[in-house]
C-alpha positions as CSV (number, residue, x, y, z in Angstrom):
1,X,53.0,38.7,105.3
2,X,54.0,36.7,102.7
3,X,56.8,35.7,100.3
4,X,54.4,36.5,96.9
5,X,50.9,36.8,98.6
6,X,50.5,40.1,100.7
7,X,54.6,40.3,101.4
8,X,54.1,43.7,102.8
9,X,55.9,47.4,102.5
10,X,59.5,46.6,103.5
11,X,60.7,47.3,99.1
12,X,58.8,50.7,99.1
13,X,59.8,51.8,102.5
14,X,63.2,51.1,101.5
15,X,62.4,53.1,98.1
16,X,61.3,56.0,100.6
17,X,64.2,55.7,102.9
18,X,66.2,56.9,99.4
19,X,65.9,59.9,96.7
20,X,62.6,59.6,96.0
21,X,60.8,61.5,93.9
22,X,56.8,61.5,94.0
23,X,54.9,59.6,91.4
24,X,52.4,58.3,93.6
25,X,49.4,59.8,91.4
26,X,49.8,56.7,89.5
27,X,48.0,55.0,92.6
28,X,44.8,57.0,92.3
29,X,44.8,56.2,87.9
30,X,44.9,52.5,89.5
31,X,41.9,52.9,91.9
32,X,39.9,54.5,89.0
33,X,40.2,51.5,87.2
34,X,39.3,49.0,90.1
35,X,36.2,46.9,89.3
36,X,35.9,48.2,86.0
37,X,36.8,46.8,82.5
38,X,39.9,49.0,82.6
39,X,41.2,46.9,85.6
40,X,44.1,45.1,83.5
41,X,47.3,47.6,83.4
42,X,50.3,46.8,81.5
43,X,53.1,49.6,81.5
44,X,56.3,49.3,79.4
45,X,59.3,51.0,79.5
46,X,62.8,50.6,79.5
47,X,65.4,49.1,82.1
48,X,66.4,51.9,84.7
49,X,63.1,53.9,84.3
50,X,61.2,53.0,88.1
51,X,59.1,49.7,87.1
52,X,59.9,47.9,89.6
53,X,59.9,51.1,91.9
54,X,55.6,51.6,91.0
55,X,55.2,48.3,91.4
56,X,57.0,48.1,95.0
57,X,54.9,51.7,95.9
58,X,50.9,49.8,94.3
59,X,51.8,46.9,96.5
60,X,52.8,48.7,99.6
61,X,49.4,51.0,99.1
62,X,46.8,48.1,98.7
63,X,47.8,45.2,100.7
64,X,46.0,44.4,103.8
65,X,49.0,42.7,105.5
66,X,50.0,46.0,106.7
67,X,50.1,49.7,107.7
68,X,51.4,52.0,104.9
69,X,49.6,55.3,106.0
70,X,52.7,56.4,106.8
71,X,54.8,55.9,103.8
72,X,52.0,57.8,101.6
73,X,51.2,60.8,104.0
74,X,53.0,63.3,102.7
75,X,52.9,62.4,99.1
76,X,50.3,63.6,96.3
77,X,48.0,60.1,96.5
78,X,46.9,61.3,100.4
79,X,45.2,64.4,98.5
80,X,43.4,62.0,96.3
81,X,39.9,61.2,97.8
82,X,40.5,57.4,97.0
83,X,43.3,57.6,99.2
84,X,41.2,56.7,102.3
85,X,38.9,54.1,100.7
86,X,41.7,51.4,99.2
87,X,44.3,51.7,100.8
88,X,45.6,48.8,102.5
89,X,42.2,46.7,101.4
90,X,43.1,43.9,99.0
91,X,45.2,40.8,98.9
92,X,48.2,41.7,96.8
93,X,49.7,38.9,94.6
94,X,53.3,40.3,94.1
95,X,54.9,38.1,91.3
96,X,59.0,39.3,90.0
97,X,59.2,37.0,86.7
98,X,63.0,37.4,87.5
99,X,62.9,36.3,90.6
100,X,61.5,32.8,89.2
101,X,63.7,32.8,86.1
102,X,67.2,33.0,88.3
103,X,65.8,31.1,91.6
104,X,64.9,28.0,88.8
105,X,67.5,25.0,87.5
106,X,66.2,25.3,84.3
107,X,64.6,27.9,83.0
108,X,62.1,25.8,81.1
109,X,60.7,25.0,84.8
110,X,59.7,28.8,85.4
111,X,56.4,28.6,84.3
112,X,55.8,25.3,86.5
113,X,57.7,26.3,89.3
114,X,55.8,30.1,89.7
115,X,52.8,28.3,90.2
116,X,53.7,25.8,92.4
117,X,55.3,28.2,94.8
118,X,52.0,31.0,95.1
119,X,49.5,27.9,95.2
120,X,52.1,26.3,98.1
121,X,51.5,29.8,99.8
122,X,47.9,30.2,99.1
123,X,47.7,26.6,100.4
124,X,49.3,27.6,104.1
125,X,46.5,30.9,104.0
126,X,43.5,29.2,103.1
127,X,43.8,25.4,103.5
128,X,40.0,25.1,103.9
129,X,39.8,25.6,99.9
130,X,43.2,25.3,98.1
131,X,43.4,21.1,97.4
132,X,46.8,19.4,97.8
133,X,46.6,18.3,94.4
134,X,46.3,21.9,93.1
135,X,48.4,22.2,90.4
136,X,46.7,25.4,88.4
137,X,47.3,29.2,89.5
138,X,43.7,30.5,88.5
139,X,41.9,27.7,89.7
140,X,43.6,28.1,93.0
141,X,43.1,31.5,93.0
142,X,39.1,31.2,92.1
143,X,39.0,28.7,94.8
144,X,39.8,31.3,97.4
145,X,37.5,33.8,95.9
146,X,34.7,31.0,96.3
147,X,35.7,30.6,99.5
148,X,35.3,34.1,101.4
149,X,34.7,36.3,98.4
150,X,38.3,37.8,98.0
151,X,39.2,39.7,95.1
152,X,42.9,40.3,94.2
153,X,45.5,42.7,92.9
154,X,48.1,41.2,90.8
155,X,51.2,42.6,90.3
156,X,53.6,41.1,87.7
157,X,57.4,43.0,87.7
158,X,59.2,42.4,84.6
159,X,56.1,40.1,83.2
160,X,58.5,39.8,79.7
161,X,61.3,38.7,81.2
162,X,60.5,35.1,79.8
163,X,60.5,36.9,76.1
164,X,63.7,38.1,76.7
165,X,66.0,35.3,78.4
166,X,64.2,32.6,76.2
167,X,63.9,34.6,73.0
168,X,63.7,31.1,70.9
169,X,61.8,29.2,73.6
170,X,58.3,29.5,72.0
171,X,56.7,26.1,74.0
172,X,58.0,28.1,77.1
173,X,56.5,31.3,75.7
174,X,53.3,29.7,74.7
175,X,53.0,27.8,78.3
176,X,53.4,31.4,80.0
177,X,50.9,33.3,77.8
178,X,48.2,30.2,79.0
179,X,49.2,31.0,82.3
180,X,48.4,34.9,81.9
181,X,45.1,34.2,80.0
182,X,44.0,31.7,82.7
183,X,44.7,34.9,84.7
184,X,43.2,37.8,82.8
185,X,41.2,36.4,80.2
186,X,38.8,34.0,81.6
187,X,35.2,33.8,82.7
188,X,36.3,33.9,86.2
189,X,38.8,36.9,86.2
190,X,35.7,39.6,86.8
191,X,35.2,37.2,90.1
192,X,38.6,37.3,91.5
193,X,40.6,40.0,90.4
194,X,40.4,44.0,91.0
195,X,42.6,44.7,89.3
196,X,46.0,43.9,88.0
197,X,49.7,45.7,87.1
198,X,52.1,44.5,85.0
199,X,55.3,45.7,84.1
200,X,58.1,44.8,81.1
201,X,59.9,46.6,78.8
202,X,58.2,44.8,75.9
203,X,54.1,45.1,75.3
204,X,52.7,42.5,74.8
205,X,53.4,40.0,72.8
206,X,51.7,39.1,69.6
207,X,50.4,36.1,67.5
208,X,49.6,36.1,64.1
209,X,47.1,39.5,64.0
210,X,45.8,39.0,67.5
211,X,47.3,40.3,71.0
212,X,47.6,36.9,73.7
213,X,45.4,39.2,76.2
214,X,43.6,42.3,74.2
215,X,41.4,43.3,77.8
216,X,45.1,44.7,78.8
217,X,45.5,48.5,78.7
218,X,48.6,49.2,77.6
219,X,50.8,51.7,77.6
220,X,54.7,51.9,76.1
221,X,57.0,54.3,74.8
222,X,55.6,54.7,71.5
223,X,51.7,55.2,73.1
224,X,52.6,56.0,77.1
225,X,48.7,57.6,77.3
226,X,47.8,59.4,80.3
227,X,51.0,57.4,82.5
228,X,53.6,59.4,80.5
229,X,54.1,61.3,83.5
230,X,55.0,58.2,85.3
231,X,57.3,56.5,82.9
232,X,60.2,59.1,83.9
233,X,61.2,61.9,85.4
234,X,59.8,65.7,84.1
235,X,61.5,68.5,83.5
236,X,60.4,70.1,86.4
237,X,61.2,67.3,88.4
238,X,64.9,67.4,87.5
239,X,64.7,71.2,87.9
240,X,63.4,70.6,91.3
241,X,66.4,68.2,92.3
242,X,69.5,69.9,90.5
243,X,68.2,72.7,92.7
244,X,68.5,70.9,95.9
245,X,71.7,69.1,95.0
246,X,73.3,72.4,93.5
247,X,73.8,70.5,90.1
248,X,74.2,72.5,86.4
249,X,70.2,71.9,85.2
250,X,71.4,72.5,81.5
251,X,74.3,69.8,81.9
252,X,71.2,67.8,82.8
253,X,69.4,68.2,80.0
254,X,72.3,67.5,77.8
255,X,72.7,64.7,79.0
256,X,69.5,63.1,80.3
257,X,66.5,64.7,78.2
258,X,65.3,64.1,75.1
259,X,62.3,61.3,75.4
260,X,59.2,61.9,73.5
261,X,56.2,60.4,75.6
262,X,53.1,61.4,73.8
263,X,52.6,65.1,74.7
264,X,55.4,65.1,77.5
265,X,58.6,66.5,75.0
266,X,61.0,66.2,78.1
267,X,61.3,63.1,79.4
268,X,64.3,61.8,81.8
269,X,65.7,58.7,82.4
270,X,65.0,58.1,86.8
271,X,68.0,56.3,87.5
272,X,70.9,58.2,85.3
273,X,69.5,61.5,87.2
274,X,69.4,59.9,90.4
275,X,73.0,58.4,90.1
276,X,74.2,61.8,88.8
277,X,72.8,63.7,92.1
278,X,74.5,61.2,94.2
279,X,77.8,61.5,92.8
280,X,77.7,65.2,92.3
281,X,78.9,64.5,88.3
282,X,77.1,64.1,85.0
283,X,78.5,61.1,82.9
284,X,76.8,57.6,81.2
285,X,75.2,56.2,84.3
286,X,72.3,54.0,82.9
287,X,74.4,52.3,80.1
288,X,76.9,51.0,82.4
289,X,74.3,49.0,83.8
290,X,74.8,47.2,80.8
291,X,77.3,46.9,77.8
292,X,76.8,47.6,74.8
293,X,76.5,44.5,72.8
294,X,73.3,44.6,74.0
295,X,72.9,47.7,71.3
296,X,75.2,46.3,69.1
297,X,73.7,42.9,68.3
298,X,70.7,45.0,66.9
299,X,72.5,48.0,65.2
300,X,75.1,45.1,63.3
301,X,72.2,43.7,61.3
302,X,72.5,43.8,57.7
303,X,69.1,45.9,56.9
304,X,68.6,47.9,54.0
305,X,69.2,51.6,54.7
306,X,70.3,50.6,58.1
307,X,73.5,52.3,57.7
308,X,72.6,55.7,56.5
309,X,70.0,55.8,59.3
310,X,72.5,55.5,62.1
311,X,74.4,58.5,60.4
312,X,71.4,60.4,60.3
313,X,71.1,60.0,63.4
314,X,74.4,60.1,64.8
315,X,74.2,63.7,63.2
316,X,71.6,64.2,65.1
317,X,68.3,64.0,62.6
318,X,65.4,62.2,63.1
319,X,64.4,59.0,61.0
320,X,61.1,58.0,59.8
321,X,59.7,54.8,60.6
322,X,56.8,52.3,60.8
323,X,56.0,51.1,64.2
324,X,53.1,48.5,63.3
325,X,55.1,45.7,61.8
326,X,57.2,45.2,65.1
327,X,55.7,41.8,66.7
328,X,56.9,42.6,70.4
329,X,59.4,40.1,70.7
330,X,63.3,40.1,69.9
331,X,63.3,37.6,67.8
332,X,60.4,38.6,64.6
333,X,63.2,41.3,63.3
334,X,62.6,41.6,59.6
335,X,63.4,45.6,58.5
336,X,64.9,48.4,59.7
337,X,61.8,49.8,61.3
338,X,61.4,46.5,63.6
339,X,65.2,47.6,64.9
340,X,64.4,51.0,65.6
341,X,60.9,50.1,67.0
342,X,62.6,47.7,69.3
343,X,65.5,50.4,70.4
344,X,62.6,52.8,71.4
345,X,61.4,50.2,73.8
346,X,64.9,49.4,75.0
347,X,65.1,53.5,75.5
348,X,68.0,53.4,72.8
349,X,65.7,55.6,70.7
350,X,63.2,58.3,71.0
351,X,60.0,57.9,69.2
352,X,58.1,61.6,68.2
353,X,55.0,60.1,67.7
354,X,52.9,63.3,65.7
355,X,56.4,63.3,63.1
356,X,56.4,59.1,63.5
357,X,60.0,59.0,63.5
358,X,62.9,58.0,65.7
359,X,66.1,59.5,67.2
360,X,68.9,59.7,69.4
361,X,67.5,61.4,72.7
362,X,70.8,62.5,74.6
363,X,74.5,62.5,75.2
364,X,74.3,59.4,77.5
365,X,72.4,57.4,74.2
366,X,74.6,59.5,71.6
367,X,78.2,57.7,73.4
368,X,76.2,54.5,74.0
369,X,75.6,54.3,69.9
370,X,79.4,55.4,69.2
371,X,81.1,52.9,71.3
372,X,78.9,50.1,69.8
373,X,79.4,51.2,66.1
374,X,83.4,51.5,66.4
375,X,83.5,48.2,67.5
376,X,80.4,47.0,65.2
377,X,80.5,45.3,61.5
378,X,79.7,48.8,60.0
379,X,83.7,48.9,59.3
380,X,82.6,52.6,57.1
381,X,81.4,54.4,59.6
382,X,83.4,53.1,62.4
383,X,86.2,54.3,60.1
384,X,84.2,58.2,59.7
385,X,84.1,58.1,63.4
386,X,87.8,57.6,64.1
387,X,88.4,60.2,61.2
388,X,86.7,62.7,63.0
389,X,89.4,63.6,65.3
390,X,91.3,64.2,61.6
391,X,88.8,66.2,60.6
392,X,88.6,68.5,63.9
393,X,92.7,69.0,64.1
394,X,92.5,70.0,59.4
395,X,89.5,72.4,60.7
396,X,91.3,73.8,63.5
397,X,94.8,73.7,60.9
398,X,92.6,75.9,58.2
399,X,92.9,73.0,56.4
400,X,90.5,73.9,53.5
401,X,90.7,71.0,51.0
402,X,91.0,68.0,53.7
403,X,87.8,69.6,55.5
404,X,86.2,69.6,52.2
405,X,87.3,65.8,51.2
406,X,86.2,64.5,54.8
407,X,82.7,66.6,54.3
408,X,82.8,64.6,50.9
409,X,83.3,61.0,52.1
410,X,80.7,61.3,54.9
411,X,78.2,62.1,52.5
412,X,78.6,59.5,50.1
413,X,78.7,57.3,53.0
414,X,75.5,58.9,54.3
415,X,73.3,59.4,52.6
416,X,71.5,58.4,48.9
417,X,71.4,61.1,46.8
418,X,67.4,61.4,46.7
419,X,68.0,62.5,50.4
420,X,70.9,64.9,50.5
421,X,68.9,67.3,48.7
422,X,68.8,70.4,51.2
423,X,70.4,72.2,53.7
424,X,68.8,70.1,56.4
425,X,70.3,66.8,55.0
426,X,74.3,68.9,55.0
427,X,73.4,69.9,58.3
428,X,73.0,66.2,59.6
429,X,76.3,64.9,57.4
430,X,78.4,68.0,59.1
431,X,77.2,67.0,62.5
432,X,78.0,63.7,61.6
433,X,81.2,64.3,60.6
434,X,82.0,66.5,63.3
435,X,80.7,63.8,65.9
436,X,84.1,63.9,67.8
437,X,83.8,67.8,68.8
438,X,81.0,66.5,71.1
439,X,83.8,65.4,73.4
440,X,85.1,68.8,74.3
441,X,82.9,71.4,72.7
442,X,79.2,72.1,73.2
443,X,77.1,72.2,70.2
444,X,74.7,74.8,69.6
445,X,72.4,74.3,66.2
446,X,70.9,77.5,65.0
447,X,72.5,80.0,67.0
448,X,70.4,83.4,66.8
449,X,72.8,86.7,66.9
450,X,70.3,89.1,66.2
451,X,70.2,89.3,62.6
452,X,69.6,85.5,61.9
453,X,71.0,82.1,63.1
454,X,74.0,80.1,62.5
455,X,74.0,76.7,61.1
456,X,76.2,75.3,63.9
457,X,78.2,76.4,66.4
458,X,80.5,74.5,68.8
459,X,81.5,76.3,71.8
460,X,84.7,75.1,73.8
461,X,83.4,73.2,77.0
462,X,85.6,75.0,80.3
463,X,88.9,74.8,80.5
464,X,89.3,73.9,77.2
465,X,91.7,75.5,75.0
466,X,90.8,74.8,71.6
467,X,88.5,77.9,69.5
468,X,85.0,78.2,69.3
469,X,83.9,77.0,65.8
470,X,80.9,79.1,63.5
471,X,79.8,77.2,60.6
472,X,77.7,78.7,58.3
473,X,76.3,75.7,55.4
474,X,75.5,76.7,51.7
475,X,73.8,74.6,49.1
476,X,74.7,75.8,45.5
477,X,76.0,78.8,46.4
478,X,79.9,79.1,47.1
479,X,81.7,78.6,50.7
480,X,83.1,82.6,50.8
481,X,79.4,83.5,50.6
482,X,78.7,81.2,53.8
483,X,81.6,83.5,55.1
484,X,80.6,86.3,53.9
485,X,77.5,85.8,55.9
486,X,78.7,84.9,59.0
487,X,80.3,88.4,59.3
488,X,77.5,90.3,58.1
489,X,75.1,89.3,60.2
490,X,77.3,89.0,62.8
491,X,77.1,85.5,64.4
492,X,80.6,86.0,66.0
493,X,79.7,88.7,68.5
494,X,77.2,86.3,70.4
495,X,80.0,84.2,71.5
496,X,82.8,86.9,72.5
497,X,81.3,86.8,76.1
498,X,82.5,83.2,76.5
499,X,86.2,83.5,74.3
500,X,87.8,85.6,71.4
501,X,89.1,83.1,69.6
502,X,87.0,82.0,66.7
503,X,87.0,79.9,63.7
504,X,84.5,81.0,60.6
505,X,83.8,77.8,58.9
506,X,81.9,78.2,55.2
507,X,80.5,75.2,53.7
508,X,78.8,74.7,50.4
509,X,78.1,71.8,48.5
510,X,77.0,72.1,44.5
511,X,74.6,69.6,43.6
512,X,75.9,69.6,39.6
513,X,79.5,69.1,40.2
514,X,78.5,66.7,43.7
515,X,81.2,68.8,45.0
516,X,82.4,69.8,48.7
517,X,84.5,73.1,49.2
518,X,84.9,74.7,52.8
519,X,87.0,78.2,53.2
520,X,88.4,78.6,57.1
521,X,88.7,82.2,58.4
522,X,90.0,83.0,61.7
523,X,87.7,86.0,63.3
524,X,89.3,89.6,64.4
525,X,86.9,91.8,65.6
């Protein structure tokens, strides 16, 4: 066993030793794809979603260094009928880009240093044909594939890393991309390579019209293919372990769901679940991994439209946008839609590729996007936000007119008035401007009673003390009419199982005048 050639099954045995759940049908998608022109895998997806986890488990299943029957028995890969034929066959080149990028004294000697260190190990395995003077990765790598016919799998973690710690190093970029096509794009890569697996959170990168290695297969958050079963956990997954660690499965999906990969509409991010099993409690597990200037460097920009986007989506609509401008890098950010493309890959931002738009996916994302904004250069909507408690203590107050002025201001902030032109558009302003309820109510859009839905509804989270709140939303009609309706069809009743007390909030906004008015009712049954 090795440090980067054949270094064995210690990381996934360690992986197993944990909460694990099963993705190992990801191995028998790789052995389809062995010897074939679909050999070249690159998977991206964001930080905290098990990259470095598949990698660990593919290099663990093919190399030869060792015995990983074991590790694999009982999982859904020892069904396969590849299982048998490939497992432990292959030299396994296990490269971690950010291994090389911390472990270097400058990071401009990555690219040098990478291949120095796997030739200096391919050298001590096969001196017979790798020269002291080798100086190239792929020729060293041919060399031993002249030598005694081996073919290898390559496994790159974090292959973007370079892309994102030297965003404005392009000779460093351009070194590394020569590297990878010596690799994967050469007349001597059907020789000596089976296959190979790369992961990053960026696809890759592109120059002028033309991807730096087009035989990749590549799939990401906006296309995740036939792996978007892989790139997080299922629904039924999460089911499967709120039920064995006696967690609240709804509070889960609050939290957690909300990723659109391809088909797959419930999509959850591995290591915020994981976390929350192990501590027994829900809360914002994967962004503390990081803070959030990370988010707020992006969301700060200056972009036209930019603004009312984040309220649109802060209230909890969806945003179009156009994906194919984004040139996989940090750096090429020229619209809005590069920022938002970019946040999907970051997992900031779901992507619902048939509606080709963008949105906030969870609670976890939601308080991620709040902090970042009150602390951000959008001063207005910091300043909405912050008002929002206001706006929650003049509802609960029957506060008619300040209700009505706060509605007012949020949607001049907004929203342009080509857009607030519907109910749908008030909806995503009075979310908006309601975002602090979130913190101790849970919100439930379209509420059916039996006779209809409500607009909104925000019911007290336990051991809270505050009333549930019914809001009913008009457009050119009058705000005693959006009461009026609440009691006839009797939204109220649905919610006297959980508390008594109730709020009946009418809202209507007249598109001649441009005019707010809200009428506040307290319900008796």
């Amino acid at each position: 066993m090795g440090t980067y050639l054949n270094p064995g099954n210690a990381g996934f045995q360690t992986i197993r030793n944990s909460l694990y759940v099963d993705k190992s049908g990801l191995i028998s998608y790789i052995n389809d794809t062995l010897g074939t022109v679909d050999k070249l895998t690159c998977v991206s997806r964001p930080r905290r979603f098990g990259k470095s986890f598949a990698a660990k488990m593919l290099s663990a299943y093919y190399d030869r260094s060792c015995d990983s029957r074991n590790l694999f028995l009982d999982l859904e890969i020892s069904k396969d009928s590849s299982f048998e034929k490939h497992l432990n066959k292959y030299e396994v080149l296990y490269l971690d880009l950010i291994w090389f990028i911390s472990n270097a004294t400058s990071i401009k000697n990555t690219v040098k240093n990478l291949q120095h260190d796997v030739i200096e190990e391919l050298r001590r395995t096969y001196p017979e044909c790798v020269q002291d003077n080798e100086t190239s990765l792929p020729r060293a790598l041919s060399a031993v594939n002249i030598y005694n016919g081996a073919r290898f799998i390559i496994i790159i973690d974090e292959w973007d890393a370079l892309f994102r710690e030297a965003k404005e190093d392009t000779d460093l970029q351009k070194e590394y991309i020569r590297l990878l096509r010596g690799l994967f794009k050469s007349s001597q890569t059907d020789k000596m390579i089976a296959a190979a697996y790369m992961t990053g959170i960026l696809p890759i990168k592109k120059y002028g019209t033309q991807s730096a290695m087009t035989d990749f297969r590549e799939y990401t958050m906006l296309h995740p293919g036939p792996l978007a079963r892989y790139s997080g956990f299922t629904e039924q997954e999460v089911q499967a372990l709120c039920d064995q660690f006696h967690m609240d499965f709804a509070e889960a999906r609050k939290w957690y769901d909300g990723y659109t990969l391809g088909k797959l509409t419930s999509v959850y991010n591995p290591n915020s679940i994981i976390r929350a099993m192990k501590m027994q409690e829900y809360g914002s597990y994967w962004t503390q991994t990081e803070t959030y200037e990370s988010l707020r460097i992006y969301i700060d920009m200056n972009e036209d439209g930019l603004k009312e986007a984040l309220i649109q989506m802060l209230g909890g609509s969806s945003f179009p946008i156009d994906t194919g401008t984004f040139q996989n890098d940090m750096t090429s950010i020229n619209s809005k839609d590069d920022i938002f493309t970019l946040l999907v890959h970051l997992g900031y931002l779901a992507y619902d590729s048939r509606a080709e738009s963008v949105f906030i996916p969870n609670e976890e994302i939601r308080r991620e996007f709040i902090r970042s904004v009150k602390f951000g250069k959008h001063k207005e909507i910091a300043r909405m936000i912050r008002a929002s408690d206001q706006l929650l203590w003049d509802t609960l107050s029957l506060n008619c007119e300040a209700v009505a002025a706060a509605i007012e201001q949020a949607h001049s902030a907004g929203t342009t008035p080509l857009l607030y032109n519907n109910e749908q558009a008030l909806r995503s302003i009075i979310r908006f401007a309601y975002i602090s309820c979130m913190n101790e109510y849970a919100e439930i859009q379209e509420l059916p009673s039996g006779h209809g839905f409500a607009d909104i509804v925000y019911l007290p989270k336990r051991h809270s003390d505050k009333p549930a709140l019914v809001i009913e939303l008009k457009w050119n009609k009058t705000a005693a009419g959006a009461i009026r309706q609440i009691r006839e069809r009797r939204y109220p009743q649905v919610l006297e199982k959980f508390t008594h007390d109730i709020l009946l909030v009418g809202i209507n906004y007249d598109a001649e005048t441009k005019k707010h008015t809200c009428q506040i009712e307290r319900y008796q049954n």
